[in-house]
VMD Tcl script that draws the C-alpha trace (Angstrom):
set ca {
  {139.73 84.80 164.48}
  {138.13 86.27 161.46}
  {139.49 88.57 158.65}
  {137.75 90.45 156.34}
  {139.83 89.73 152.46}
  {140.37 90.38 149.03}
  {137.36 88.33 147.55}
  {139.33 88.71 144.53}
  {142.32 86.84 145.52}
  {140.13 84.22 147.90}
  {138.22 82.81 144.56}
  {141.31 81.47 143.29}
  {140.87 79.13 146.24}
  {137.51 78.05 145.53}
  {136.36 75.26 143.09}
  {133.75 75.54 140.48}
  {130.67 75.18 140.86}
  {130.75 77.33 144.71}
  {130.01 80.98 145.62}
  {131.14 82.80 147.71}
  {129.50 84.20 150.18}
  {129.50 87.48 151.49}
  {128.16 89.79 154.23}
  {127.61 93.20 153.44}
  {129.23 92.53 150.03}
  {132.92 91.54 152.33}
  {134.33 88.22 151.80}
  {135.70 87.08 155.50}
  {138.34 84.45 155.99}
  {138.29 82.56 159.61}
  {141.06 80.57 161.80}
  {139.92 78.18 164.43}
  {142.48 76.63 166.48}
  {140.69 73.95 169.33}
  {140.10 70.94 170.47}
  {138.81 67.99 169.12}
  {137.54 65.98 171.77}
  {135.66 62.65 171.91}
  {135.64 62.03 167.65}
  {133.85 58.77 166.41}
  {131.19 57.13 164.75}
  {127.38 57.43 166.36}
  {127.53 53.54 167.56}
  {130.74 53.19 169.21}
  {132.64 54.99 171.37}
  {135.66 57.34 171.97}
  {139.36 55.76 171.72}
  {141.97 56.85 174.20}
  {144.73 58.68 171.83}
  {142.47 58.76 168.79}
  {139.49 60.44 169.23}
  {140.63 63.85 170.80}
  {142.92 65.79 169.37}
  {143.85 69.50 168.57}
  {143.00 70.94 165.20}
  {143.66 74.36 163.46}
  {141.51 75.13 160.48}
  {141.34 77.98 158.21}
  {137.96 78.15 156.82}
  {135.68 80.32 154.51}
  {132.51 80.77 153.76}
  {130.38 79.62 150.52}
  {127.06 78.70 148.98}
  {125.58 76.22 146.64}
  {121.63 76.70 145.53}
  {121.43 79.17 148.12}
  {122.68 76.75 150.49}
  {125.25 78.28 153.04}
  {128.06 76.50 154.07}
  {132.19 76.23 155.26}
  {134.64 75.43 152.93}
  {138.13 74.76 154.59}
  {141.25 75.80 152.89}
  {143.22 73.38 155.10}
  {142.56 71.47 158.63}
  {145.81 70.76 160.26}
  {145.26 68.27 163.31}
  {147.37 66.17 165.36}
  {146.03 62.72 164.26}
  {147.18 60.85 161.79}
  {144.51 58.41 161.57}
  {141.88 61.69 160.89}
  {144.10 62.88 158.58}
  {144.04 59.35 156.27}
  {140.49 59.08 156.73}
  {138.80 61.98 156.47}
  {141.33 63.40 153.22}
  {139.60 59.63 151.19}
  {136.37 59.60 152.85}
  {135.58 63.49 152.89}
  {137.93 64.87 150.84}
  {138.82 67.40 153.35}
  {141.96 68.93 152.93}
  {143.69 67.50 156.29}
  {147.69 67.99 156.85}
  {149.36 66.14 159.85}
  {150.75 68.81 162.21}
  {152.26 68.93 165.78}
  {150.31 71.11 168.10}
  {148.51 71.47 171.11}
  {145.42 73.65 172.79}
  {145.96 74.83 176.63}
  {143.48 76.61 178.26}
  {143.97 77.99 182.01}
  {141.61 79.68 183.42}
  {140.79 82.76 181.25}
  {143.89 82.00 178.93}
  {144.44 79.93 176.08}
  {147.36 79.44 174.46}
  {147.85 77.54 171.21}
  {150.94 76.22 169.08}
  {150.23 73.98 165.33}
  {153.52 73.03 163.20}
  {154.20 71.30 160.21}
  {156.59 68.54 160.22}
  {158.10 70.04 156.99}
  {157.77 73.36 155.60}
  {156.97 76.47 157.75}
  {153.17 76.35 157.88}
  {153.11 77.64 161.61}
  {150.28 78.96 164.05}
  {151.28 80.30 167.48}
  {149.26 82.71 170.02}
  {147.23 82.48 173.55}
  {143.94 84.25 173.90}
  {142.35 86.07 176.68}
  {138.65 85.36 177.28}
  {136.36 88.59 178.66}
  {132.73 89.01 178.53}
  {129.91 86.99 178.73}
  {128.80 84.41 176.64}
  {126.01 85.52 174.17}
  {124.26 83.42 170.81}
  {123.97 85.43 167.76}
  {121.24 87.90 167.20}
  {119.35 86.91 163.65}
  {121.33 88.46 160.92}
  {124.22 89.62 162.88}
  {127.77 88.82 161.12}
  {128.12 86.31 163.80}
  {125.00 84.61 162.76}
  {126.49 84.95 159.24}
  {130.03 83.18 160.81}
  {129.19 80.55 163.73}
  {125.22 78.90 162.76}
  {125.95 77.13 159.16}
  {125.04 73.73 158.95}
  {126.44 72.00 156.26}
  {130.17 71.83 154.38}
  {131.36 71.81 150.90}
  {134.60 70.03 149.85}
  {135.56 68.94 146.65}
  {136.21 64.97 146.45}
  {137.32 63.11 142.95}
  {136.47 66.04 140.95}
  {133.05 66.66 142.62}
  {131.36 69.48 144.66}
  {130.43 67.30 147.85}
  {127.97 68.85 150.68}
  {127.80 67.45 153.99}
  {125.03 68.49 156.74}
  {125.63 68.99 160.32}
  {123.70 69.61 163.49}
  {124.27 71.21 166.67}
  {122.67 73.34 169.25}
  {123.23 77.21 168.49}
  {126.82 78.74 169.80}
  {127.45 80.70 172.78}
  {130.64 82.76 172.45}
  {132.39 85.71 173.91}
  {134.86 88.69 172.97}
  {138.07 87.93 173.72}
  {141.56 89.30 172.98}
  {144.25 87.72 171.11}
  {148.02 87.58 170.61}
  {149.38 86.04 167.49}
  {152.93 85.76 167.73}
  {153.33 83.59 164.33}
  {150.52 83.10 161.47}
  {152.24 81.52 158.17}
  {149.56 79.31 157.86}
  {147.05 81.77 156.83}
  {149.49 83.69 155.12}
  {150.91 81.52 152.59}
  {146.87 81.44 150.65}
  {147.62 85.44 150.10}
  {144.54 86.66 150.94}
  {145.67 90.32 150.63}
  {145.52 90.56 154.43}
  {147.87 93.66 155.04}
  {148.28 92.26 158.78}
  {148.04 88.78 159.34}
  {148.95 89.11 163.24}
  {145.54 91.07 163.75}
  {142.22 89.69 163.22}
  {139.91 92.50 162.40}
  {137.53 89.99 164.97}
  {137.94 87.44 167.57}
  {135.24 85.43 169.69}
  {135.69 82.29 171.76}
  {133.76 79.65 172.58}
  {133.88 76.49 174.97}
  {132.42 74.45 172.12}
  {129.63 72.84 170.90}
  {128.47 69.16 170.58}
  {128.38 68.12 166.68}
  {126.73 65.48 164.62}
  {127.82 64.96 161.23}
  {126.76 63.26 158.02}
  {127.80 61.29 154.96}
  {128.64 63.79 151.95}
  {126.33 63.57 149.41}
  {126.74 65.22 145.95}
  {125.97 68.56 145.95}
  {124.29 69.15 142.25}
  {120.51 68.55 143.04}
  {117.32 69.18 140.80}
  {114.99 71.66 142.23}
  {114.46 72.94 145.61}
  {113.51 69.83 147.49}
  {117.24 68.29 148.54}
  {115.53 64.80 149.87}
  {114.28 64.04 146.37}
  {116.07 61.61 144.75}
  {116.08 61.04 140.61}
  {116.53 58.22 138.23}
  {118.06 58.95 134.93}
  {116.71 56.94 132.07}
  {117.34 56.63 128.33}
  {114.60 58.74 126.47}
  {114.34 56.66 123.22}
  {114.27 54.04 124.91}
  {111.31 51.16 125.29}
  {112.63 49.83 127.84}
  {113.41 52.36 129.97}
  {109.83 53.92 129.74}
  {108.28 50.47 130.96}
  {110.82 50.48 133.87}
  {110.18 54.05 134.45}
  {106.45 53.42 134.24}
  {106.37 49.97 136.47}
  {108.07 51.93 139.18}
  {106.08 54.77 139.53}
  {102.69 52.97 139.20}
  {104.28 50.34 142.23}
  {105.65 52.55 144.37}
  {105.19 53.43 148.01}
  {103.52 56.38 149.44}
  {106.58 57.97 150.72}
  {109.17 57.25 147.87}
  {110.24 60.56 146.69}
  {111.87 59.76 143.36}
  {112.10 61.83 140.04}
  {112.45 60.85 136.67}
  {114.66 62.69 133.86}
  {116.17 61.28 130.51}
  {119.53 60.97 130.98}
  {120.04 63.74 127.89}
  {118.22 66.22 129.66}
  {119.34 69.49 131.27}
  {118.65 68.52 134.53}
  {120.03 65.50 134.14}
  {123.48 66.46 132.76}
  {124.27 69.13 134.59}
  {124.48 66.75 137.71}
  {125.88 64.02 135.91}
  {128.53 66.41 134.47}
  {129.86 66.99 138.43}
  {130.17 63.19 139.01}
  {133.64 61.25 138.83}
  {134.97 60.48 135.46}
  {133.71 56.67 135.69}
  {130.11 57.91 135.87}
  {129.96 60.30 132.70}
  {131.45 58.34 130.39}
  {129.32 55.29 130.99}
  {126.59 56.31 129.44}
  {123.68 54.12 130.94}
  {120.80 54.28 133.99}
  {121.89 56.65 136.98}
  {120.31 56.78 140.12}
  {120.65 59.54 142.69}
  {120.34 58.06 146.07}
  {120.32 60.22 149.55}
  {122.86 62.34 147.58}
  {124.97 59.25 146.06}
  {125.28 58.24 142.62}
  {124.60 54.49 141.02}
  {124.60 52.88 138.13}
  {124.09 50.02 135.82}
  {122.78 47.12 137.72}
  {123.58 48.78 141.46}
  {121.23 51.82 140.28}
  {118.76 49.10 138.71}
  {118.45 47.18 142.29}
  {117.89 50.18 144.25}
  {115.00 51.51 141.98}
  {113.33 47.91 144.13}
  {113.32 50.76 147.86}
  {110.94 53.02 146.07}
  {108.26 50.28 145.70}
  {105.72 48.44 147.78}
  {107.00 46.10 150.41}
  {106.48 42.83 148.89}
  {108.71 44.28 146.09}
  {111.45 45.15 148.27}
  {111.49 41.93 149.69}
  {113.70 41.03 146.62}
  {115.98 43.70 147.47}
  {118.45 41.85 149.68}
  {118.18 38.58 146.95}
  {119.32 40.64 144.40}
  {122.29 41.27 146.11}
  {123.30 37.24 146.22}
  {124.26 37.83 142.74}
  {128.05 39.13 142.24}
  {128.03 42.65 141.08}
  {130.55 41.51 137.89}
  {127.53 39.00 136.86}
  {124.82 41.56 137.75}
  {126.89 44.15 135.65}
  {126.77 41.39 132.41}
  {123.91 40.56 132.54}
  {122.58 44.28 132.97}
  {125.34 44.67 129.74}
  {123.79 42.12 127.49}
  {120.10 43.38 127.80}
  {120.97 47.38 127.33}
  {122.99 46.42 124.53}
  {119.63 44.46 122.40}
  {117.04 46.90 124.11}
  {116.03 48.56 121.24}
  {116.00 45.37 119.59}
  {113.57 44.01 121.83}
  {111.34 46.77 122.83}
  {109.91 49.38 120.16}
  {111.60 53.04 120.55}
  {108.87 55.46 122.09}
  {108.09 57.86 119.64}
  {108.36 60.67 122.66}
  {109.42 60.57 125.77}
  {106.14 59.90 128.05}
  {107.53 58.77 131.66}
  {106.65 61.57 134.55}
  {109.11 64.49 134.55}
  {107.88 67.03 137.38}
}
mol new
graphics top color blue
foreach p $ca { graphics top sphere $p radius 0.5 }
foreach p [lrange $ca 0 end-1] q [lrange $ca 1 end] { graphics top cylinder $p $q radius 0.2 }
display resetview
């Protein structure tokens, strides 16, 4: 169920650093209510009780970089496991709620409660038609084929990528005897019993992926980028040993940790990582530092470097973190401050 709303009153629901996204200049607000069904990790397997469940989301739709995604408002689901998880791991907005998804035949009928408060979501749907995939640039193409989500997670704009075979949907009526869910965000809906459009689908098999931060340098989004101290010696022989060592398919990027660039992503990471002031690394969308950013820098280079890799870790990550201390706090001391900055910045 999709309305179209008051783009107005829907960016007060949207973090900084997202846009929203629009179709024909209209901003367009979507419920889901369905089934999860067969939820868990790539290498094991589904849980009796645990990994299906039903789930009612209210969902919009942004963009980062030109980048479309989903950003949900809320996910109300029926697990209470999913709802720990996912709200520390993802930080997706996930509320524990009674409910349940029946389908019978061509009817479905659907119920999602709070356990306090009078968030509510009741209806049944009729299914008609015959199932279709979205033509290219079609508002259904704009709706159902995004692959990636934003959500915002200690303070940071987080983008996670998914994957899954194109949708085929249907028209289908619908009956909504009780929305309060949607209509406590005050969209400016003027009827929040009547979607302006409904479609139904049997569902799709989805992959997910780890969020990864979603504040990237340039276009290429599998690039990753150490941040190094511009004044400093050492940092331009580290910079400089890496990139003369490294392997032919390390895709790695260098910035001073002062720079433009550089700041605006470290700017959108949690409060630890800006105010330490020292060597980041931006992993497959994950941020390091200190000595953990330091080890890492070992994957970009030739294999009989990053056969020290694993030794490194041996040593405690409190003793790695000293010792990584001691020497950034005598490195001008010991190495001569570049008079400019020379390492590779492309």
């Amino acid at each position: 169920m999709h309305w179209e709303v008051d783009i107005n009153k829907l960016q007060a629901h949207i973090p900084d650093g997202l846009e929203i996204d629009t179709y024909g200049g209209k901003a367009y607000v979507g419920v889901v209510p369905f089934i999860m069904k067969n939820v868990r990790p790539r290498w094991f397997w589904p849980v009796p009780f645990i990994s299906t469940f039903p789930e009612f989301n209210v969902r919009t739709y942004v963009k980062k970089d030109d980048i479309p995604g989903v950003f949900f408002l809320t996910l109300e689901a029926k697990s209470v496991i999913t709802c720990s998880y996912a709200t520390k791991a993802y930080g997706l907005p996930y509320n524990y709620a009674k409910g349940n998804v029946v389908k019978q035949d061509d009817a479905v009928s659907w119920l999602s409660q709070r356990k306090s408060g009078n968030m509510k979501l009741a209806g049944n749907t009729t299914i008609s038609g015959t199932n279709t995939n979205a033509q290219a640039g079609s508002l259904e193409e704009f709706l159902f084929e995004r692959y990636s989500l934003y959500t915002c997670k200690d303070g940071s704009i987080m983008r996670g990528y998914t994957h899954h075979k194109p949708w085929d949907f249907c028209s289908a009526e619908v009956t909504l005897t009780n929305n309060s869910l949607t209509e406590s965000f005050d969209f400016g809906i003027a009827d929040y019993t009547r979607p302006d459009l409904i479609h139904y689908s049997d569902g799709v098999d989805v992959r997910t992926y780890s969020i990864e931060i979603a504040e990237r340098i340039g276009k290429d989004i599998n690039r990753d980028f150490l941040f190094l101290d511009g004044d400093c010696g050492l940092c331009h022989r580290l910079a400089k040993f890496i990139d003369n060592r490294s392997s032919r398919n390390a895709n790695l990027g260098y910035r001073p940790n002062t720079s433009e660039d550089a700041q605006n992503v470290i700017m959108t990471l949690p409060k630890k990582f800006i105010a330490a002031d020292t060597v980041y690394l931006i992993r497959n969308g994950k941020p390091f530092m200190k000595s953990s950013a330091a080890i890492r820098c070992l994957l970009y280079m030739k294999w009989y470097y990053r056969m020290f890799y694993p030794i490194c870790w041996l040593v405690p990550l409190p003793l790695r973190n000293f010792a990584y201390s001691l020497v950034a706090k005598y490195r001008h001391k010991i190495f001569a401050k570049p008079k400019v900055c020379t390492f590779r910045i492309d």
